[in-house]
LOZA-945795 format. One line per field, with one value per atom (N, C-alpha, C, O, CB): residue number from 1; atom name; x, y, z. Coordinates in steps of 0.2 Angstrom, whole numbers, plus 5000, padded with zeros to 4 digits. Glycine has a CB too. Example, Ala and Ser with C-alpha at 12.3 -4.5 7.8 and 13.67 -1.06 7.14 Angstrom:
i	c(1 / 1 / 1 / 1 / 1 / 2 / 2 / 2 / 2 / 2)
at	c(N / CA / C / O / CB / N / CA / C / O / CB)
X	c(5066 / 5062 / 5066 / 5071 / 5057 / 5064 / 5068 / 5064 / 5067 / 5070)
Y	c(4972 / 4978 / 4984 / 4983 / 4978 / 4989 / 4995 / 5000 / 5006 / 4997)
Z	c(5039 / 5039 / 5039 / 5042 / 5045 / 5035 / 5036 / 5039 / 5040 / 5029)
% end
This chain:
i	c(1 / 1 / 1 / 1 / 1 / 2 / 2 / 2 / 2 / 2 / 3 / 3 / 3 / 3 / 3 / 4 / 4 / 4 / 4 / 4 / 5 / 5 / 5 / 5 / 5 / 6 / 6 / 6 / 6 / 6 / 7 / 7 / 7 / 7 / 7 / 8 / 8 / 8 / 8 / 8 / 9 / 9 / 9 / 9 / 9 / 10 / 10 / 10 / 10 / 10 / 11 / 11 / 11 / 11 / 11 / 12 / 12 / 12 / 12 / 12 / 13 / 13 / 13 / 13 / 13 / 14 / 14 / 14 / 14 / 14 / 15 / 15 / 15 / 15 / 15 / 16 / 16 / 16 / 16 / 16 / 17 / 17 / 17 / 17 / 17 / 18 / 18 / 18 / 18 / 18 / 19 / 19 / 19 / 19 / 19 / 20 / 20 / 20 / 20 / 20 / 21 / 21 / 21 / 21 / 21 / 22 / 22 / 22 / 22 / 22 / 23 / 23 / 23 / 23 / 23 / 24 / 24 / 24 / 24 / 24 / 25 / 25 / 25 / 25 / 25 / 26 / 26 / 26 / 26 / 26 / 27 / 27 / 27 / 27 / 27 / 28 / 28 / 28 / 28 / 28 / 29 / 29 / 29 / 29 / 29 / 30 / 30 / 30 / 30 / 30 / 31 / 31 / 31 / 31 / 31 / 32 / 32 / 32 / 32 / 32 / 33 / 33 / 33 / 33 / 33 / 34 / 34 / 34 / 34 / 34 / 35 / 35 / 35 / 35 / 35 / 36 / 36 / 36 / 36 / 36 / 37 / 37 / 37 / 37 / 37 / 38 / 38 / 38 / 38 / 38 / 39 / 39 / 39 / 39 / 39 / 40 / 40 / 40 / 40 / 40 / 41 / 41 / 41 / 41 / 41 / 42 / 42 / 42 / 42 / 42 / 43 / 43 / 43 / 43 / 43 / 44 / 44 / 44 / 44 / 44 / 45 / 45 / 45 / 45 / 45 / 46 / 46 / 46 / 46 / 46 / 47 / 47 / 47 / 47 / 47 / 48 / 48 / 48 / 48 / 48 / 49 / 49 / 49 / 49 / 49 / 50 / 50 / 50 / 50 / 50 / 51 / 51 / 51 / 51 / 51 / 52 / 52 / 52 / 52 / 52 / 53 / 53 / 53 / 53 / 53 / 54 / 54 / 54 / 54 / 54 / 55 / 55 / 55 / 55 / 55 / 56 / 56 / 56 / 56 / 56 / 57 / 57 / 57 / 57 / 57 / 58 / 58 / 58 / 58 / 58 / 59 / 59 / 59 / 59 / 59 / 60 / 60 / 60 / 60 / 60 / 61 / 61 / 61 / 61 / 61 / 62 / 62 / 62 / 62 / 62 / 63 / 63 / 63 / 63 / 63 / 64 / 64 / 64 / 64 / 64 / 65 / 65 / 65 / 65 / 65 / 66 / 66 / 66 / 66 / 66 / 67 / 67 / 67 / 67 / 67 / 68 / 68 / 68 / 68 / 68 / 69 / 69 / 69 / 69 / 69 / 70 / 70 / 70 / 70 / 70 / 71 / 71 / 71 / 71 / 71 / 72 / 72 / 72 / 72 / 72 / 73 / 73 / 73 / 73 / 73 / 74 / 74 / 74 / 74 / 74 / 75 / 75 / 75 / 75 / 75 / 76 / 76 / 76 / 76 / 76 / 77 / 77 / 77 / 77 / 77 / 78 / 78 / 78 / 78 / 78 / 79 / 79 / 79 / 79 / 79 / 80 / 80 / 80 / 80 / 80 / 81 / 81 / 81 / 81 / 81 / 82 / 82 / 82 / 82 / 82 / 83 / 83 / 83 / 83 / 83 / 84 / 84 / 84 / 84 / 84 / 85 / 85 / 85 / 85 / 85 / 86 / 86 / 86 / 86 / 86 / 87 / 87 / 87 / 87 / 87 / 88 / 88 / 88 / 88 / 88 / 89 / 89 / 89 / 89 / 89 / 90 / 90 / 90 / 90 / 90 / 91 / 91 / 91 / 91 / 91 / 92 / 92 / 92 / 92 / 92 / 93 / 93 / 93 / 93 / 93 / 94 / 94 / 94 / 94 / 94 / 95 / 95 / 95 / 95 / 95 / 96 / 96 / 96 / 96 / 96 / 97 / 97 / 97 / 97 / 97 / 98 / 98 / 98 / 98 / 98 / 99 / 99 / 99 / 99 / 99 / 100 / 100 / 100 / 100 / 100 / 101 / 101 / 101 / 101 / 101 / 102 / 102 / 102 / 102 / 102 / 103 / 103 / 103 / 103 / 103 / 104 / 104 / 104 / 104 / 104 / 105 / 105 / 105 / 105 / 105 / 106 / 106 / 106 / 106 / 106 / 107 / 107 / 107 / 107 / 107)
at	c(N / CA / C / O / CB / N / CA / C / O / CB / N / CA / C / O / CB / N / CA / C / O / CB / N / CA / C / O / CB / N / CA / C / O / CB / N / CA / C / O / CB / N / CA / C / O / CB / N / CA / C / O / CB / N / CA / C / O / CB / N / CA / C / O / CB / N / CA / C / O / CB / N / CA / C / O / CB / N / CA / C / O / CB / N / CA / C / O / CB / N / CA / C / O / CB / N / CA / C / O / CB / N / CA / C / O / CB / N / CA / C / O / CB / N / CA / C / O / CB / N / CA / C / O / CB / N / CA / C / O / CB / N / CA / C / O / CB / N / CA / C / O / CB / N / CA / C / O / CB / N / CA / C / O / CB / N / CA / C / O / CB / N / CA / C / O / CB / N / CA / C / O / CB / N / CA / C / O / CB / N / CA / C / O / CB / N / CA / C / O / CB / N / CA / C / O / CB / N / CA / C / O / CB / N / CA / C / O / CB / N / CA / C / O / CB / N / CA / C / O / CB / N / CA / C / O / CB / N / CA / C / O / CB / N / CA / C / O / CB / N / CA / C / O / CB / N / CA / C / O / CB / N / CA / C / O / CB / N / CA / C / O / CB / N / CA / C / O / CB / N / CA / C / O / CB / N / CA / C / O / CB / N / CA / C / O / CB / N / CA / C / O / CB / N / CA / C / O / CB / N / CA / C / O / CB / N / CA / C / O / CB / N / CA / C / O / CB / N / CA / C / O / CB / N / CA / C / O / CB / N / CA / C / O / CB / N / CA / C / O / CB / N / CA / C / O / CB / N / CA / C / O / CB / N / CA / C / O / CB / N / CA / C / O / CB / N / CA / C / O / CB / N / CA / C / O / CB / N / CA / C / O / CB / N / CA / C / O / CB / N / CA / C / O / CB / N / CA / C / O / CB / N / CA / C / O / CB / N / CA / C / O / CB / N / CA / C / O / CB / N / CA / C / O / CB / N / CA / C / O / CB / N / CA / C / O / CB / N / CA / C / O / CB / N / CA / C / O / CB / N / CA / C / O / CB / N / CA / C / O / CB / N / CA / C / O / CB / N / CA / C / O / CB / N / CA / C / O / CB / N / CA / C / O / CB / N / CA / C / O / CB / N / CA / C / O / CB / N / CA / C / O / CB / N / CA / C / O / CB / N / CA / C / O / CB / N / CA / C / O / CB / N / CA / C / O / CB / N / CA / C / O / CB / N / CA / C / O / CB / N / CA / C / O / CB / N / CA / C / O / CB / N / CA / C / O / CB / N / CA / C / O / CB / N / CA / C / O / CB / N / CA / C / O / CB / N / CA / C / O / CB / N / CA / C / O / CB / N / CA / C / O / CB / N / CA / C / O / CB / N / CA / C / O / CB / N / CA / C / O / CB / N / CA / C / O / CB / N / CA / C / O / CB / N / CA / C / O / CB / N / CA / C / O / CB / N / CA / C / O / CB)
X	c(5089 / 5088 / 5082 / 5076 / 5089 / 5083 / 5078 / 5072 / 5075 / 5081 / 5065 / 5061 / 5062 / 5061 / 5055 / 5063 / 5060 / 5058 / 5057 / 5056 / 5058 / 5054 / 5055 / 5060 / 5056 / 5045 / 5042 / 5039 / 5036 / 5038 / 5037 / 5034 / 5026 / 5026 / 5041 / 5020 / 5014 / 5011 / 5008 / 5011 / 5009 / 5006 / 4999 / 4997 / 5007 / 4994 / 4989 / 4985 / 4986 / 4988 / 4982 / 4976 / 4969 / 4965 / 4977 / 4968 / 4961 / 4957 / 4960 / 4960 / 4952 / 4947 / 4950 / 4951 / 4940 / 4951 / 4951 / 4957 / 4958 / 4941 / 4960 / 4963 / 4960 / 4963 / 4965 / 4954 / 4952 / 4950 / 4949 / 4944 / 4950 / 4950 / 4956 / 4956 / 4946 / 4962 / 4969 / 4972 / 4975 / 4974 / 4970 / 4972 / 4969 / 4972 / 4969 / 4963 / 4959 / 4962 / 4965 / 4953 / 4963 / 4968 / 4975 / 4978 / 4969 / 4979 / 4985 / 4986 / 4989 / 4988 / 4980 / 4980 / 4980 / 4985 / 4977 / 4973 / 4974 / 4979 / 4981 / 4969 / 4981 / 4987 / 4993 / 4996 / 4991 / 4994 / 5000 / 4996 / 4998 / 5002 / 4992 / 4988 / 4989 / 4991 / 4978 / 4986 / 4987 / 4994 / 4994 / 4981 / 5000 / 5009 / 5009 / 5013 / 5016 / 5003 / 5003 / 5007 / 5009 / 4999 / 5008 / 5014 / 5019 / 5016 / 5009 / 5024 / 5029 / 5026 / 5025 / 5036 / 5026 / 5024 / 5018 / 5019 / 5033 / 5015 / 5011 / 5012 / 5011 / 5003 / 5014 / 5015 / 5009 / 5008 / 5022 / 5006 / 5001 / 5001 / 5001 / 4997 / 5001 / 5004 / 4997 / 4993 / 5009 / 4993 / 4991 / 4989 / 4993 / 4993 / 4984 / 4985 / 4988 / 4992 / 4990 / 4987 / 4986 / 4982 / 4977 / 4989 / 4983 / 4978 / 4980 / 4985 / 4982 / 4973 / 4975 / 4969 / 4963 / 4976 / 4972 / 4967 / 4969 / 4975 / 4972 / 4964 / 4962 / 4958 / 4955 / 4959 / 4957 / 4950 / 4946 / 4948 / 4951 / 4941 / 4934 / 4930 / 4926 / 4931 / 4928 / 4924 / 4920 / 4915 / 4920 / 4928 / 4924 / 4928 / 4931 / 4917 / 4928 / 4925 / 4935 / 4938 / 4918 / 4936 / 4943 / 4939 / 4935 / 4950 / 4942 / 4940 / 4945 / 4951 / 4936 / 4942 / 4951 / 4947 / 4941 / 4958 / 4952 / 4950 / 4955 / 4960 / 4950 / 4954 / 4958 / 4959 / 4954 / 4957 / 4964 / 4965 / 4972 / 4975 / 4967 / 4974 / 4976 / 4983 / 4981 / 4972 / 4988 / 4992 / 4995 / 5000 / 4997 / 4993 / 4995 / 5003 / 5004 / 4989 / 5009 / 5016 / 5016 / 5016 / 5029 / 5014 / 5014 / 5020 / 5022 / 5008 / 5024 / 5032 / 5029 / 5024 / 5039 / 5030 / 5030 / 5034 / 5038 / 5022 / 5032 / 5038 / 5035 / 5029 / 5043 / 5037 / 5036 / 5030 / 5026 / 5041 / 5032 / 5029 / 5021 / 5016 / 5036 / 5021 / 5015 / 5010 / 5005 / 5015 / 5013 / 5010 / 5002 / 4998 / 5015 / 5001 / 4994 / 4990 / 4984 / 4993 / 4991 / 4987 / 4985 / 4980 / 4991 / 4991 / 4988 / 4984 / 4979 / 4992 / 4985 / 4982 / 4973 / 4968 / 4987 / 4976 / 4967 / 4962 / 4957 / 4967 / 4966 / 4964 / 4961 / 4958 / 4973 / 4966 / 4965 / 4958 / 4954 / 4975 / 4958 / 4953 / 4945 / 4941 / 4954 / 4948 / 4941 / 4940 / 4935 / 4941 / 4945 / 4944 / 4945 / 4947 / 4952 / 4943 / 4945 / 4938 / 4933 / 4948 / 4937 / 4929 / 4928 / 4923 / 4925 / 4936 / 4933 / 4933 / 4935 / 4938 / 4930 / 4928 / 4934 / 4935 / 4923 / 4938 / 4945 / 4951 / 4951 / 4948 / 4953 / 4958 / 4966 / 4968 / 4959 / 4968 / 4976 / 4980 / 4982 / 4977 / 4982 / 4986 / 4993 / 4994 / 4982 / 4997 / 5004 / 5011 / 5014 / 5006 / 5012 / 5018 / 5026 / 5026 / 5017 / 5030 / 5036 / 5042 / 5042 / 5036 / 5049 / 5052 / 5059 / 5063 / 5053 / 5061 / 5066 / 5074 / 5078 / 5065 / 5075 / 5082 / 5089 / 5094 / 5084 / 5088 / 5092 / 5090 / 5084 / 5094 / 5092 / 5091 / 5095 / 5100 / 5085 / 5092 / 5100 / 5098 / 5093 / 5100 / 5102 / 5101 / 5097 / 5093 / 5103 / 5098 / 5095 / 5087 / 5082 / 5099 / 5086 / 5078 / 5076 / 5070 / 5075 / 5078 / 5075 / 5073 / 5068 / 5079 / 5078 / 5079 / 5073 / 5071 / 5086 / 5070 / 5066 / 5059 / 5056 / 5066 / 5057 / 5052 / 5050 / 5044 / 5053 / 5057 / 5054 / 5052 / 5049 / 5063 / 5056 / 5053 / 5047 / 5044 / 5057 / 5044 / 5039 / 5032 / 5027 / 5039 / 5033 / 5027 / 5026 / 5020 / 5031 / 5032 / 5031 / 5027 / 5026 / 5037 / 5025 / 5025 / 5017 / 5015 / 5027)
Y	c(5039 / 5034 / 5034 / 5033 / 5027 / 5037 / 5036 / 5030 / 5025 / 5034 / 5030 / 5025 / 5020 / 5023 / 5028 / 5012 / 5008 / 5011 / 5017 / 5006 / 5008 / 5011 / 5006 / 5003 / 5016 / 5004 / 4997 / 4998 / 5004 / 4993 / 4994 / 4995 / 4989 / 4983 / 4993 / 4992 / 4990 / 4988 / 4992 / 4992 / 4981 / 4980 / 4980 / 4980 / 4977 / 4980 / 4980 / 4980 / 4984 / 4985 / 4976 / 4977 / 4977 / 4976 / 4970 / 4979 / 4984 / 4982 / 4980 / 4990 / 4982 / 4981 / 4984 / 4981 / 4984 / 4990 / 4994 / 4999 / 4998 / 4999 / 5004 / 5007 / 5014 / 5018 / 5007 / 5016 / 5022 / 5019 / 5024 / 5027 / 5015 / 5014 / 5012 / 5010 / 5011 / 5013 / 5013 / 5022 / 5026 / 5005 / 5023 / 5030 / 5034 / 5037 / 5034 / 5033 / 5037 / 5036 / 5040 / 5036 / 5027 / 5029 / 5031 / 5034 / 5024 / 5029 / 5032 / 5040 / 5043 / 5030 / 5043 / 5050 / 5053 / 5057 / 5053 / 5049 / 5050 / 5048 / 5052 / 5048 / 5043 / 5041 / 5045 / 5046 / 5035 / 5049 / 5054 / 5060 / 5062 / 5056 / 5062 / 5069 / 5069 / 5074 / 5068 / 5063 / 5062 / 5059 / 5055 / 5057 / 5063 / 5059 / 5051 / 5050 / 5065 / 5047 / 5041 / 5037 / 5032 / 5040 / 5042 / 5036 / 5042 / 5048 / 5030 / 5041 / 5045 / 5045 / 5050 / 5042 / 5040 / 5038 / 5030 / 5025 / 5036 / 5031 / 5024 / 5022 / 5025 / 5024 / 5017 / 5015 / 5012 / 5007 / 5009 / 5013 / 5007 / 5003 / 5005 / 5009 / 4997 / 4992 / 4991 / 4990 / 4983 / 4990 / 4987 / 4980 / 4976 / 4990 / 4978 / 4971 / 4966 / 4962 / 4972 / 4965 / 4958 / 4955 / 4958 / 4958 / 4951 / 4944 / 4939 / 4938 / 4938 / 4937 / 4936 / 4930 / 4931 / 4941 / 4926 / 4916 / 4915 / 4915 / 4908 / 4914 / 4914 / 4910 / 4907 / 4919 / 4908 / 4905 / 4908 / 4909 / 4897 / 4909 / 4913 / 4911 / 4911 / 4917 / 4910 / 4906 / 4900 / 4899 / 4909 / 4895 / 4889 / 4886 / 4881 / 4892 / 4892 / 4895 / 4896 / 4900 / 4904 / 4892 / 4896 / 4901 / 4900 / 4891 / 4906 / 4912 / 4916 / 4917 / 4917 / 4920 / 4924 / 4930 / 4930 / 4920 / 4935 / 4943 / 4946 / 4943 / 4948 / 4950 / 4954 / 4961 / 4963 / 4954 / 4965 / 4967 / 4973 / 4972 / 4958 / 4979 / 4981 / 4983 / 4984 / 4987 / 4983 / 4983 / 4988 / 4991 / 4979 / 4993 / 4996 / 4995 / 4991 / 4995 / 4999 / 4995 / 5007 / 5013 / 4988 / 5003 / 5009 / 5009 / 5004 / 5009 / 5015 / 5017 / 5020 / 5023 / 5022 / 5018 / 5023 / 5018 / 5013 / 5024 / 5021 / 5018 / 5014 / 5016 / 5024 / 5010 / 5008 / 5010 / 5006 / 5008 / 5017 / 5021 / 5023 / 5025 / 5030 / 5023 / 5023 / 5019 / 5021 / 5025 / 5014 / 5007 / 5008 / 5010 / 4998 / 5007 / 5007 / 5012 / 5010 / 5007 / 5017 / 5023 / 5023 / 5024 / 5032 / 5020 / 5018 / 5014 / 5014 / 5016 / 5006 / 4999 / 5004 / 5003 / 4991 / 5007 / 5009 / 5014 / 5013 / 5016 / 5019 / 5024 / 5017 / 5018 / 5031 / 5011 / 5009 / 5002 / 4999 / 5006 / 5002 / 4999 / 5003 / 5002 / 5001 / 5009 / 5013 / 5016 / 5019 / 5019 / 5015 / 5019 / 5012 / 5012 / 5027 / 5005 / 4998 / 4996 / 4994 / 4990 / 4996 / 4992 / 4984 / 4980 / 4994 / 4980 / 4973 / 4971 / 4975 / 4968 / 4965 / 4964 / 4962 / 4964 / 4960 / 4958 / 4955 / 4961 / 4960 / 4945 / 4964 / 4967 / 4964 / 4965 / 4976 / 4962 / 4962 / 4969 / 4974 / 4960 / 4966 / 4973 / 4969 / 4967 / 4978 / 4970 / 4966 / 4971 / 4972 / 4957 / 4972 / 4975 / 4971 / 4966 / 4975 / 4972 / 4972 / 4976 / 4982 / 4972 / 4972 / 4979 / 4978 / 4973 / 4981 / 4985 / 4986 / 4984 / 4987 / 4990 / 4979 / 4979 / 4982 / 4981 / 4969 / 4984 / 4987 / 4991 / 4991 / 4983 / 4997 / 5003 / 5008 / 5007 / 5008 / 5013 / 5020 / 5025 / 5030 / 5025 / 5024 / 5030 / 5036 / 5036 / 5033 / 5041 / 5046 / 5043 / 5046 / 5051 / 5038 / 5038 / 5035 / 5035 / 5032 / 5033 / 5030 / 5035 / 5035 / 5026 / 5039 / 5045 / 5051 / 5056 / 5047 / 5049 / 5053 / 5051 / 5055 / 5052 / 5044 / 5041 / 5044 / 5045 / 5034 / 5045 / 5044 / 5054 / 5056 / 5041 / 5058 / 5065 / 5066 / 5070 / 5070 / 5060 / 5063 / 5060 / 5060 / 5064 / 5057 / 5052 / 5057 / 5056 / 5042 / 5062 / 5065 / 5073 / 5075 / 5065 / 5076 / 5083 / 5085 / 5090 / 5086)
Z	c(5077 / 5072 / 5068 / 5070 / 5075 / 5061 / 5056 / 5058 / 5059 / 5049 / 5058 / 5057 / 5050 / 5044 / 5057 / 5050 / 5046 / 5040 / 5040 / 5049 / 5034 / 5030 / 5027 / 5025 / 5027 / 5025 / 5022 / 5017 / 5017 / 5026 / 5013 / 5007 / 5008 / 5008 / 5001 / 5009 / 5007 / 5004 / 5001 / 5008 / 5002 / 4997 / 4998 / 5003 / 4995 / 4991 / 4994 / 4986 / 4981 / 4999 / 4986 / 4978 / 4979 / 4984 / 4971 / 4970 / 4970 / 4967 / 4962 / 4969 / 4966 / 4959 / 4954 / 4949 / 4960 / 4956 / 4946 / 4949 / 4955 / 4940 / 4944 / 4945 / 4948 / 4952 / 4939 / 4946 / 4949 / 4958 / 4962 / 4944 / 4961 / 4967 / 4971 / 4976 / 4969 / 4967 / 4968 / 4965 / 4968 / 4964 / 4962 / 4962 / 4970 / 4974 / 4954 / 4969 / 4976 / 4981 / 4984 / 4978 / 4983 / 4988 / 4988 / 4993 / 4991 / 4982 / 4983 / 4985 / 4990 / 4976 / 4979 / 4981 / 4986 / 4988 / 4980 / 4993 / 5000 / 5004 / 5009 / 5003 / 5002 / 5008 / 5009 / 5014 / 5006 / 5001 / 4999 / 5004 / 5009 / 4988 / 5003 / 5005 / 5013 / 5016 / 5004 / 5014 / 5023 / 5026 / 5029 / 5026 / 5023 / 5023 / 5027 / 5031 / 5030 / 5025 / 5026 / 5023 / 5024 / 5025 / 5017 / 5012 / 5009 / 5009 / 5003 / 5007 / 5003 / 4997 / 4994 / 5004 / 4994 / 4986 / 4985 / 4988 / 4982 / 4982 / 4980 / 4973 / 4968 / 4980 / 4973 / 4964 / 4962 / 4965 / 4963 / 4957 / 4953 / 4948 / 4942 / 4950 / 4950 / 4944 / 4942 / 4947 / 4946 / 4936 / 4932 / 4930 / 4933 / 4928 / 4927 / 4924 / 4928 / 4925 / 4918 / 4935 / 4939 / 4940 / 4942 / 4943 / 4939 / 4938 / 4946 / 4947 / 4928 / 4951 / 4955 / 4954 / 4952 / 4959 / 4958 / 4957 / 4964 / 4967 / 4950 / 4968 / 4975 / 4978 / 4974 / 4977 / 4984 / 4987 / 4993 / 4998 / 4989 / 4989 / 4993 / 4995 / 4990 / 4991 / 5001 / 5003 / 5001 / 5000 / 5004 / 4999 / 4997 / 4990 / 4989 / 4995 / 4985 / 4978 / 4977 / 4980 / 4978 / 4970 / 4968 / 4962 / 4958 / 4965 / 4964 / 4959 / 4956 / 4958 / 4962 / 4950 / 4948 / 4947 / 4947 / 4939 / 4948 / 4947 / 4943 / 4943 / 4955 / 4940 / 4938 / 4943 / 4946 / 4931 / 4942 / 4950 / 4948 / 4943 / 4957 / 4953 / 4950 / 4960 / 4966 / 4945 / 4958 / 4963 / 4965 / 4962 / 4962 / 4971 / 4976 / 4979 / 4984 / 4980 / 4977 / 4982 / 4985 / 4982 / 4975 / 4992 / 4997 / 4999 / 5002 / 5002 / 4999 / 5003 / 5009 / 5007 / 5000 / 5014 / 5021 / 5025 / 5024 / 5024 / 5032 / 5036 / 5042 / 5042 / 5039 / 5047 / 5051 / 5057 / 5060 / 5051 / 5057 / 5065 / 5061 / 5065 / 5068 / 5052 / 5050 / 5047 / 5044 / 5048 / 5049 / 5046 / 5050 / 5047 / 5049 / 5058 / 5059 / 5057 / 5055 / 5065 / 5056 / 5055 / 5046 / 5043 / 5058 / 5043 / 5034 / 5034 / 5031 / 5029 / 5038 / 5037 / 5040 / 5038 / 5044 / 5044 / 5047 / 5041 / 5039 / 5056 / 5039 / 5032 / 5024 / 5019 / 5030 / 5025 / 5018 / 5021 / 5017 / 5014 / 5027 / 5029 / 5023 / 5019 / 5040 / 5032 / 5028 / 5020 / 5018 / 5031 / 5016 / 5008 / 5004 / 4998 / 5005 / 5009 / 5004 / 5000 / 5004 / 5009 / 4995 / 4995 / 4995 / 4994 / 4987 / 4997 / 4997 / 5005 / 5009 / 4992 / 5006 / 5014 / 5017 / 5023 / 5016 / 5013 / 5016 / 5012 / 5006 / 5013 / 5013 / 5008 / 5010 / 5015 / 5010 / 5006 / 5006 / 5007 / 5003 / 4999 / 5013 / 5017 / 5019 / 5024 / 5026 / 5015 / 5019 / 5017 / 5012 / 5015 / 5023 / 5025 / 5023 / 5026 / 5031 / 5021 / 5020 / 5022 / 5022 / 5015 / 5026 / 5028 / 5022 / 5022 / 5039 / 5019 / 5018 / 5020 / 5024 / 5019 / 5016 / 5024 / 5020 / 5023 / 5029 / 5013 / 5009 / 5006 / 5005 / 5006 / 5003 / 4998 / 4998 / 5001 / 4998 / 4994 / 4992 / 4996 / 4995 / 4982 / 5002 / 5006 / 5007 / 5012 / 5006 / 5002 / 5002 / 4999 / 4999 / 4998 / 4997 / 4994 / 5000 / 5000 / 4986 / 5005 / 5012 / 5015 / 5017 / 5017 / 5017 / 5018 / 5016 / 5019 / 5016 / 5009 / 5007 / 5011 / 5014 / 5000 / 5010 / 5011 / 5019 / 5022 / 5010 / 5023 / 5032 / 5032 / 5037 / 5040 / 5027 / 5027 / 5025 / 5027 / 5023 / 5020 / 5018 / 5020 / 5016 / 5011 / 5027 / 5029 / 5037 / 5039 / 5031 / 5040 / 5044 / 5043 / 5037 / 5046 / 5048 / 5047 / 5050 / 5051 / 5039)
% end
């Protein structure tokens, strides 16, 4: 039985520290693909303090059995002190693109 296959979220200060991780996560078959959304605007409370960032959104495909070993790599390549790391699982999609994601997180 194929592994799970979840989709990560996760945001960033700016785009070039979401490309760097995207790139490494693909590099090290941590993720199948990372998508970069642009232009989100995120209003939060931080120690205290409501604050807003503008912020750019990481959606990481990989699969289940690689969730710890990414959450630990994006630990270490994150520059903020809390990062938003949340997991989602798939409980619907087109076969073969599931099927893609669990080939290309192995090897």
């Amino acid at each position: 039985m194929p592994e799970e296959a979840i989709i990560v979220y996760c945001t960033f200060p700016d785009a070039d520290a979401a490309r760097n991780a995207a790139r490494t996560l693909v590099e090290q078959r941590l993720a199948a693909c990372a998508s970069i959304l642009p232009g989100v605007e995120s209003i939060y409370r931080w120690k205290g303090a409501i604050e807003t960032a503008s912020e750019v959104l990481l959606l990481i495909k990989t699969t289940s059995g690689k969730y710890q070993m990414l959450e630990t790599r994006i630990l270490a390549l994150h520059p903020y002190e809390v990062p938003e790391i949340v997991s989602v699982r798939i409980d619907a999609g087109n076969p073969p693109y599931l099927h893609w994601i669990g080939e290309n997180v192995t090897g």
